[in-house]
FINUGU-508379 format. One record per residue (C-alpha): x, y, z; chain. Coordinates in nm, 4 decimals, padded with zeros to 6 digits. Each point is the difference from the previous one (the first is absolute). Layout:
X;Y;Z;A $
...
END
This chain:
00.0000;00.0000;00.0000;A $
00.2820;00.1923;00.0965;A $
00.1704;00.0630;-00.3448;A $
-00.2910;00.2237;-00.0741;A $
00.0328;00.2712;00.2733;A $
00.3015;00.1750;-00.1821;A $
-00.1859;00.0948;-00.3601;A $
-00.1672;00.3145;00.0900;A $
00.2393;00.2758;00.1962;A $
00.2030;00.2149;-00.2773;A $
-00.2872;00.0119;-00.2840;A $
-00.0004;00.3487;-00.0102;A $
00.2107;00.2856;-00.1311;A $
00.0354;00.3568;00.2598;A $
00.1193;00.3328;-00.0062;A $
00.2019;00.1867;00.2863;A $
00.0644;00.3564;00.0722;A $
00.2781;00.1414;00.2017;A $
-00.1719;00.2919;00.1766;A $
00.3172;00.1209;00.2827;A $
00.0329;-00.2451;00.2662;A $
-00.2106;-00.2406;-00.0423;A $
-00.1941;-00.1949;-00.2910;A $
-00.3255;-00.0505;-00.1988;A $
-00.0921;-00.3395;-00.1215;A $
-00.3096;-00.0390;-00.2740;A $
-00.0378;-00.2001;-00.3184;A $
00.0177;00.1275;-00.3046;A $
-00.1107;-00.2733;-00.3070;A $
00.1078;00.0752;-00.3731;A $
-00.1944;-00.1252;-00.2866;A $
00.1566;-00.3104;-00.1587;A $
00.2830;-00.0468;00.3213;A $
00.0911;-00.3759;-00.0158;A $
00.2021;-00.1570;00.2403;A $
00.0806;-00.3566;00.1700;A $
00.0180;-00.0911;00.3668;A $
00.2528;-00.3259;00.0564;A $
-00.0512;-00.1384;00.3526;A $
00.1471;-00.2742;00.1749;A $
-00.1165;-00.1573;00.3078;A $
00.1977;-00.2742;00.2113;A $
-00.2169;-00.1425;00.2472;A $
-00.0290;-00.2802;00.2897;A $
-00.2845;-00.1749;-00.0152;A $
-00.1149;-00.2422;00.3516;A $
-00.2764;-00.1792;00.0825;A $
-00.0877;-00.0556;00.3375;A $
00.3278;00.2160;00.0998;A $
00.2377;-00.2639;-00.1753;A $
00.1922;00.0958;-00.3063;A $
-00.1663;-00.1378;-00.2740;A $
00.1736;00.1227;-00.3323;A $
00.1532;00.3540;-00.1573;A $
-00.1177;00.1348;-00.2647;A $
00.1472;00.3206;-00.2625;A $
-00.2303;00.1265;-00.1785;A $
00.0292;00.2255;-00.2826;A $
-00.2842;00.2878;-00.0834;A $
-00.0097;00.1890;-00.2961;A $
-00.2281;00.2790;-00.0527;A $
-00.0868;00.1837;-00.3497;A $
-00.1626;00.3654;00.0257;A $
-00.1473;00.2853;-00.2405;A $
-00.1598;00.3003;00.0654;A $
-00.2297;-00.0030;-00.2522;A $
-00.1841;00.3508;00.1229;A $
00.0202;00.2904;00.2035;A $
-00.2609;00.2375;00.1086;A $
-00.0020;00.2895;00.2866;A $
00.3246;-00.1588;00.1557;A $
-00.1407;-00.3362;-00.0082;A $
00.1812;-00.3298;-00.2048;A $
-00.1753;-00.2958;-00.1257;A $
00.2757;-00.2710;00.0126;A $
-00.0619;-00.3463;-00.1902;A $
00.1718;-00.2804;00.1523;A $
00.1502;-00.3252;-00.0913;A $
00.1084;-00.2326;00.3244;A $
00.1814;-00.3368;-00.0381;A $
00.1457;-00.1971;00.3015;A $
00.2572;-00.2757;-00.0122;A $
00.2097;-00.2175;00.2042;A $
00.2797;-00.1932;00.0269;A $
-00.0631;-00.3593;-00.0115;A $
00.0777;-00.1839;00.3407;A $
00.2347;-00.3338;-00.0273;A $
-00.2830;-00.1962;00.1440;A $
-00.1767;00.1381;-00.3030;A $
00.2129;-00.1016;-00.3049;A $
00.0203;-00.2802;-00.1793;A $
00.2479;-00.2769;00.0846;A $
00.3307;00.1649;00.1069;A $
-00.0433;00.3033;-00.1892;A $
-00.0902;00.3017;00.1611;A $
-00.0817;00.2863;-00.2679;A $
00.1771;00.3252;00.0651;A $
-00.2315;00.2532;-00.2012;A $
-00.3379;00.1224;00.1662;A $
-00.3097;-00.1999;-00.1036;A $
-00.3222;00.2359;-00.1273;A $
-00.2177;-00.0396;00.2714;A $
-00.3451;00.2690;-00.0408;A $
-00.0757;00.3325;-00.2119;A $
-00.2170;00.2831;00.0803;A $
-00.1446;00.2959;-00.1729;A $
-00.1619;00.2883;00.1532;A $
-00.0560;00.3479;-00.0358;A $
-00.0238;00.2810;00.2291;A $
-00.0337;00.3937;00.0864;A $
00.2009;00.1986;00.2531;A $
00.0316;00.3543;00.1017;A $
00.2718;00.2476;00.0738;A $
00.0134;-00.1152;00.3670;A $
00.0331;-00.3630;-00.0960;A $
-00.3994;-00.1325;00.1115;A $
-00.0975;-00.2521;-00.2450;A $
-00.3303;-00.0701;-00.2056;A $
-00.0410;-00.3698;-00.1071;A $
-00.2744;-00.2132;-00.1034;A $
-00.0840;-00.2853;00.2479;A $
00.0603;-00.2536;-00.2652;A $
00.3876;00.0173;-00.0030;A $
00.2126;-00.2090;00.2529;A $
00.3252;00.2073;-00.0659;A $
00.1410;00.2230;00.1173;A $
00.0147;-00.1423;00.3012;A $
00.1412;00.2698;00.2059;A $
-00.2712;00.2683;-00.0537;A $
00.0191;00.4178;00.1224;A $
00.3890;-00.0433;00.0739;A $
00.1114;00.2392;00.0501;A $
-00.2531;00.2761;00.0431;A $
00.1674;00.3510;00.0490;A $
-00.1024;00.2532;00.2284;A $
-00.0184;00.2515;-00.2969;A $
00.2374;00.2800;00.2874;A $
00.3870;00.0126;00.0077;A $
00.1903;-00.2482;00.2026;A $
00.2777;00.0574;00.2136;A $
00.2286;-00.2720;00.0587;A $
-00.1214;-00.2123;00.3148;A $
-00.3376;00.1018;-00.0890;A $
-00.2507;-00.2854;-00.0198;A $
-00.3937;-00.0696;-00.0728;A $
-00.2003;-00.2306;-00.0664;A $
-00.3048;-00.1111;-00.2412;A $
-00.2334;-00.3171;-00.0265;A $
00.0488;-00.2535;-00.2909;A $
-00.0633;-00.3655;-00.0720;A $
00.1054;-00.3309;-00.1455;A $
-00.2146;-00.1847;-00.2370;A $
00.1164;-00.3716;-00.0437;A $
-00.0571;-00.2513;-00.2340;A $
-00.1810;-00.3271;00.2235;A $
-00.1765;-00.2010;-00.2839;A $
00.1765;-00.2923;-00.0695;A $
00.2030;-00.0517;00.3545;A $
-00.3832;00.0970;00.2031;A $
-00.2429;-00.0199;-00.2317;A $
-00.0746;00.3558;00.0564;A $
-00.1379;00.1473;-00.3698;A $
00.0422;00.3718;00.0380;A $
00.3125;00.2615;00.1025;A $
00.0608;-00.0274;00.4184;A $
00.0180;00.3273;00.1030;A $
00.2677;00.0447;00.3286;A $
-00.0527;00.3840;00.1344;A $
00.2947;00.1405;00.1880;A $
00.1447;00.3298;00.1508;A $
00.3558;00.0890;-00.1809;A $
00.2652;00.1813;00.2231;A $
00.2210;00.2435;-00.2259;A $
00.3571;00.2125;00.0977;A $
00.1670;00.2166;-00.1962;A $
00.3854;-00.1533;00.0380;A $
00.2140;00.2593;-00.2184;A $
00.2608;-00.1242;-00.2210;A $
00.0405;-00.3765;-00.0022;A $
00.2859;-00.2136;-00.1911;A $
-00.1484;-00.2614;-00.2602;A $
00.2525;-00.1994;-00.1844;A $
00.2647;00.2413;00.0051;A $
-00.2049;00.2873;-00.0804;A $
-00.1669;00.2485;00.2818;A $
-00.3806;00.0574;-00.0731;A $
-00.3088;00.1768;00.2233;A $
-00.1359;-00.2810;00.1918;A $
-00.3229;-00.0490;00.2505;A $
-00.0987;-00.3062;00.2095;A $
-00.3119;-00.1276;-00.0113;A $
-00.1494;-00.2894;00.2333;A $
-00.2763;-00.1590;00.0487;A $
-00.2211;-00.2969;00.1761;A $
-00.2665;-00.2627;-00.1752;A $
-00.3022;-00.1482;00.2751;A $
-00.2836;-00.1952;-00.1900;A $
-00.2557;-00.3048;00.0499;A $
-00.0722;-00.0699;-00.3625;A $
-00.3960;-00.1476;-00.0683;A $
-00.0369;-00.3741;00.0766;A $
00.1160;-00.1943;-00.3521;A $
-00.3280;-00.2539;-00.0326;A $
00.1865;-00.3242;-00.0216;A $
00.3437;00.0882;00.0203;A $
00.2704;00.0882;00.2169;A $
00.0406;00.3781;00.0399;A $
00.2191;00.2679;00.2012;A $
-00.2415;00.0398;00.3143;A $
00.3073;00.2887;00.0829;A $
00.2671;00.1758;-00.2142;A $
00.2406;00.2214;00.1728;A $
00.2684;00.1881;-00.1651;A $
00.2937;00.2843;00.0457;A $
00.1347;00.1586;-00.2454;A $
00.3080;00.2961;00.0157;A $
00.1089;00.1417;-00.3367;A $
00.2948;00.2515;-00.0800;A $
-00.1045;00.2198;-00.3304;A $
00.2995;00.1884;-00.1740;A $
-00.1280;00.2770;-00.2904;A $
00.2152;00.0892;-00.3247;A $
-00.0350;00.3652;00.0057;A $
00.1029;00.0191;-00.3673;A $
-00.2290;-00.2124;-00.1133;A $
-00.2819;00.1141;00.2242;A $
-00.0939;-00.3297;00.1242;A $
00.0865;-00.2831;00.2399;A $
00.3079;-00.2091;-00.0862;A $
-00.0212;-00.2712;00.2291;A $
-00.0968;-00.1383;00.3353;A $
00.1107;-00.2581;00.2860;A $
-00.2860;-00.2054;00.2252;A $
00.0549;-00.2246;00.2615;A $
-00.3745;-00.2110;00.0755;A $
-00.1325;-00.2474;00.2031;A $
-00.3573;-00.1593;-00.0433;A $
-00.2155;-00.3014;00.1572;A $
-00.3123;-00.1420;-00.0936;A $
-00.1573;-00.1972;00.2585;A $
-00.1963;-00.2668;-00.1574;A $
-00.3607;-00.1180;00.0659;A $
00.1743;-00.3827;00.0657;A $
00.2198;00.1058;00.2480;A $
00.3712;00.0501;-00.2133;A $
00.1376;00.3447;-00.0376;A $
00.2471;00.1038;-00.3025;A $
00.2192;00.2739;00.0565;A $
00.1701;00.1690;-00.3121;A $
00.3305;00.2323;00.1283;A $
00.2371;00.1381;-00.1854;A $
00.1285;00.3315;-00.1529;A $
-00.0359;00.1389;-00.3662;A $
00.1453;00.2957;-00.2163;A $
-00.1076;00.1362;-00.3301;A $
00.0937;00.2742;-00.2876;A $
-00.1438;00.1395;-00.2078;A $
00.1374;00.0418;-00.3781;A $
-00.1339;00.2142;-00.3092;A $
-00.1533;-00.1994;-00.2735;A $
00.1398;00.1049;-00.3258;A $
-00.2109;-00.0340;-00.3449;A $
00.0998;-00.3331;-00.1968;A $
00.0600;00.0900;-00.3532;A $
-00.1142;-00.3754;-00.0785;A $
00.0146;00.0173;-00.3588;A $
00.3207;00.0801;-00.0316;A $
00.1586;-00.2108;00.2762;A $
-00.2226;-00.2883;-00.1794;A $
00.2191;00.0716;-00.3230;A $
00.3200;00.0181;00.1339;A $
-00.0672;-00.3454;00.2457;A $
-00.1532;-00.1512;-00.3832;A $
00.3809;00.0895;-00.1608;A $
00.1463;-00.1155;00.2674;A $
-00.1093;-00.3310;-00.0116;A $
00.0283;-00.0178;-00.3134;A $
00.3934;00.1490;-00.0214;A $
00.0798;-00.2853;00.2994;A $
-00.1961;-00.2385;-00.1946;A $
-00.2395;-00.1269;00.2871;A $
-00.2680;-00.2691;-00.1522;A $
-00.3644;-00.0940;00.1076;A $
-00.0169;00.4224;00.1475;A $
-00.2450;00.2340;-00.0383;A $
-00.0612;00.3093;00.1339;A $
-00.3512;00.2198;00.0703;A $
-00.0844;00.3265;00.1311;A $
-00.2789;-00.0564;00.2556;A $
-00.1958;00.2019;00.2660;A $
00.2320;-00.1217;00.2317;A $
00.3340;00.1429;-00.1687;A $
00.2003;-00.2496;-00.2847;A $
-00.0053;-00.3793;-00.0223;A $
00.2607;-00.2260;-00.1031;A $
-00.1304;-00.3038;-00.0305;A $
00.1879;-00.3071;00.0260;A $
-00.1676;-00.2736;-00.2207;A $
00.0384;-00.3613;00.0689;A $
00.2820;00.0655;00.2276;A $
00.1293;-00.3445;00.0855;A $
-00.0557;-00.2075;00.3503;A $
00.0261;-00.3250;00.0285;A $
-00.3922;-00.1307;00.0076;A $
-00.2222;00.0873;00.3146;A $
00.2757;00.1488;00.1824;A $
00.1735;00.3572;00.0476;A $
00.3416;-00.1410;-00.1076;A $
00.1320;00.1702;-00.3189;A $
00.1753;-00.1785;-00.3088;A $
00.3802;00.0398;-00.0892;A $
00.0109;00.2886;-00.2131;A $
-00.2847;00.2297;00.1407;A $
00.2406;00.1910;00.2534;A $
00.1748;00.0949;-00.3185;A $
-00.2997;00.1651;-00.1442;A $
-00.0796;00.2081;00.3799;A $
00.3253;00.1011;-00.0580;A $
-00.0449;00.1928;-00.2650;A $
-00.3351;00.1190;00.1526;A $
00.2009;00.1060;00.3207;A $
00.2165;00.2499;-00.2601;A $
-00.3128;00.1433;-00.1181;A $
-00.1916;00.0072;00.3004;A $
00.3439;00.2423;00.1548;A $
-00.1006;00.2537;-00.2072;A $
-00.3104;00.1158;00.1985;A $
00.1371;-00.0123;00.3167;A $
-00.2529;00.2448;00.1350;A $
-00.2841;-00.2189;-00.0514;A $
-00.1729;-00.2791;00.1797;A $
-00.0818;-00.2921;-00.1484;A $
-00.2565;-00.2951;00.0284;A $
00.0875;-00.3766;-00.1156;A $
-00.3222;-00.1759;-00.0813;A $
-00.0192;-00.4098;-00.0437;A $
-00.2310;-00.1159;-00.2574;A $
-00.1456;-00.3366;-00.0512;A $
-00.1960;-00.2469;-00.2830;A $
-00.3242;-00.0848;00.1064;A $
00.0447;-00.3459;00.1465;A $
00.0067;-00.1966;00.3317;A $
-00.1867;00.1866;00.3007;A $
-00.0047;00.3723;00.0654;A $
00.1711;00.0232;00.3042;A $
00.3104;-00.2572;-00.1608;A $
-00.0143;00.2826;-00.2726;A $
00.0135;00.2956;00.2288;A $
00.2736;-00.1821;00.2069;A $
00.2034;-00.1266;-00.3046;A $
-00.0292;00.3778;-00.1886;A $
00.0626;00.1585;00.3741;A $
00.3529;-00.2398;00.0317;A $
00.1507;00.0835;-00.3631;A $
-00.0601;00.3375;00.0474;A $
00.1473;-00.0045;00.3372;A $
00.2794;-00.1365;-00.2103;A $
00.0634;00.2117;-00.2390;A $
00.0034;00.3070;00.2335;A $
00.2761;-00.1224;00.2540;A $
00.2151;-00.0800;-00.3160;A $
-00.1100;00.3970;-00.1300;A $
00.1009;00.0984;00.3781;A $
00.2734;-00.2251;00.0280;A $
00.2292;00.1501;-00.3117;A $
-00.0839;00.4202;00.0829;A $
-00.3246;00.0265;-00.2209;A $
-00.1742;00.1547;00.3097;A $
00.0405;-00.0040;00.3909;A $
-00.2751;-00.2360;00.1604;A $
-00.2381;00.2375;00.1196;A $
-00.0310;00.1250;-00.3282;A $
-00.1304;-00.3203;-00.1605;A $
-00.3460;-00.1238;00.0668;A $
-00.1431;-00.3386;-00.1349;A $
-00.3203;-00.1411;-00.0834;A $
-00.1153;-00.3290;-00.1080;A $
-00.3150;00.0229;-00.2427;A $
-00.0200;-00.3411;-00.0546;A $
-00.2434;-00.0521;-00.3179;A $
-00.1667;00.2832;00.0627;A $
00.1561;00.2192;-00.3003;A $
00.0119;-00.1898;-00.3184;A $
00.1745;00.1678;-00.2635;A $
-00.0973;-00.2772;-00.2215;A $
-00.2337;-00.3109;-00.0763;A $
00.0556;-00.2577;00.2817;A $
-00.1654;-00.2861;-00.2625;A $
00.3086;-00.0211;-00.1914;A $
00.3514;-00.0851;00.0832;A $
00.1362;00.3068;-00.1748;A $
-00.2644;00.2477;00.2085;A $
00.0895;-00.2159;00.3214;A $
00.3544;00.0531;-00.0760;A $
-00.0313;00.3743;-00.0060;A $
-00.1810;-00.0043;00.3301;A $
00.2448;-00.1589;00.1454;A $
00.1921;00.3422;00.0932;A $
00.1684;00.2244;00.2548;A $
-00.0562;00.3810;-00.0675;A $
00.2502;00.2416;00.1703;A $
-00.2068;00.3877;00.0143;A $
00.1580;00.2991;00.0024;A $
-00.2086;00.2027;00.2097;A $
-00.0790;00.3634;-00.0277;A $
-00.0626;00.0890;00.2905;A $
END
């Protein structure tokens, strides 16, 4: 449940002013802003106060203002979470090292110039909703306030509950002056605050009769830029269970935010298509999707039903890796494909493992760090061709590495 706590804190872009002696915090959204938050959260998790596993966890964030009106920003919102897969999670003795695509979000909301946010009950994310609210007067440093906000959680498939859980709370705020973030000094404030709730009764099902929670966050703002750069949390949450267990999730997480710069896709399409064709790479193709660019690899090679690749097929990533170097500053997503036979869960699995595969050997030689590489197992979900024939099934049979845009 945990992993989804962290999505929701920077999505928003501010202004300050430097009035003598102290300072003025307020947002400020510009038409067509796009930006990315990248959060990481390393967590404990127990059950019944033993240790039962850790977990990393990897959130990535997409956001656009998309219009401004009297001070106030609509932002549009992508969310995906994903995790690092545990060793008593992999298969045999392989554990994979690149984080597995684990839920996306979209949502859509308003805020104003002091940071309180409009949002239609539908959406479970953000999570973290009217943090921070200003007090819309100038701060001194040491100053502090405070403002009510809320959680909203997403309980359907562990609880059975169908719509957004809404958690109220009271957040604590202090103005802490100048504050060192990786090297650099930035404004910072603190902001803290503490989760009580007795969720409804789950008809049938086990559900958190109590969840308890503390949260203390350190937010540093980019004055240049006019909007926050990063922050650092520290957390602790239990959910006391209507069968008598509690889970506890504790941990600490950090996050930045990065500018999302337009993809010429076209054009980077072209140059990946000569490419290929100059390091003469067979059964590739590449596509410009919503997504960003596709380069698919057809039929690579594994020996049958299992993630183990062929001689020969490391040669080919090779090449990819070179390509793949030249757009260091994007992200990218390695998607396993599959035929349309055997069960779907073997296919999810199978397509799941050989693109697990692919990425650690794309990690592995320098094509990308690990937390920039995502994967996803489609299974037979995404045909590209007829599964009836051995030549469609053949083409199906696929790994597709995206370079994303955002």
């Amino acid at each position: 449940m945990k992993k989804h706590f962290f999505l929701a804190f920077l999505t928003f872009s501010v202004l300050w002013l430097f009035p003598a002696g102290a300072e003025e915090f307020f947002y400020k959204h510009r038409l067509g802003d796009r930006y990315r938050v990248l959060s990481t959260v390393h967590e404990d998790v127990y059950i019944d106060n033993f240790l039962s596993h850790r977990a990393e966890i990897l959130n990535r964030i997409t956001v656009e203002v998309i219009a401004e009106s009297e001070g106030k920003g609509t932002h549009k919102a992508v969310f995906q979470t994903s995790e690092l897969a545990e060793a008593t999670r992999a298969w045999g003795n392989y554990v994979p090292q690149s984080y597995q695509w684990s839920r996306e979000y979209e949502s859509e909301f308003e805020r104003d110039t002091l940071g309180r946010m409009t949002i239609d009950r539908k959406y479970y994310m953000p999570v973290v909703r009217d943090v921070p609210v200003f007090p819309g007067r100038n701060l001194e440093v040491g100053e502090k306030w405070s403002n009510e906000g809320h959680e909203v959680h997403d309980f359907r498939d562990n609880f059975g509950i169908r719509d957004p859980y809404r958690i109220p709370f009271t957040a604590n705020y202090e103005y802490l002056g100048e504050r060192e973030w990786k090297g650099e000094s930035y404004p910072a404030f603190s902001v803290s605050y503490r989760i009580r709730s007795e969720p409804p009764r789950a008809v049938g099902r086990i559900w958190p009769r109590r969840i308890t929670g503390e949260s203390d966050q350190i937010v540093f703002w980019d004055s240049e830029s006019g909007q926050p750069v990063a922050y650092f949390e520290e957390f602790r949450f239990i959910l006391e269970l209507s069968d008598g267990k509690t889970i506890e999730y504790r941990g600490f997480a950090e996050a930045e935010i990065v500018e999302s710069l337009i993809m010429d896709k076209e054009q980077i399409a072209e140059e990946i298509i000569e490419e290929l064709q100059r390091l003469d790479i067979d059964d590739v193709s590449v596509r410009v999707v919503d997504e960003g660019i596709t380069i698919s690899l057809d039929n690579i090679q594994f020996h049958p039903d299992t993630a183990i690749m062929l001689p020969g097929e490391e040669e080919k990533l090779d090449k990819i890796v070179e390509i793949l170097k030249r757009y260091q500053e994007r992200d990218i997503l390695v998607g396993g494909h599959t035929a349309l036979a055997g069960t779907v869960e073997a296919r999810n699995r199978l397509s799941t493992q050989r693109a697990s595969i692919v990425a650690d050997y794309l990690i592995n030689r320098g094509a990308r760090t690990r937390d920039r590489v995502v994967v996803r197992g489609y299974g037979a979900e995404r045909p590209l061709a007829d599964n009836s024939t051995e030549e469609g099934m053949r083409r199906n049979r696929r790994v597709e590495i995206t370079i994303l845009e955002n």
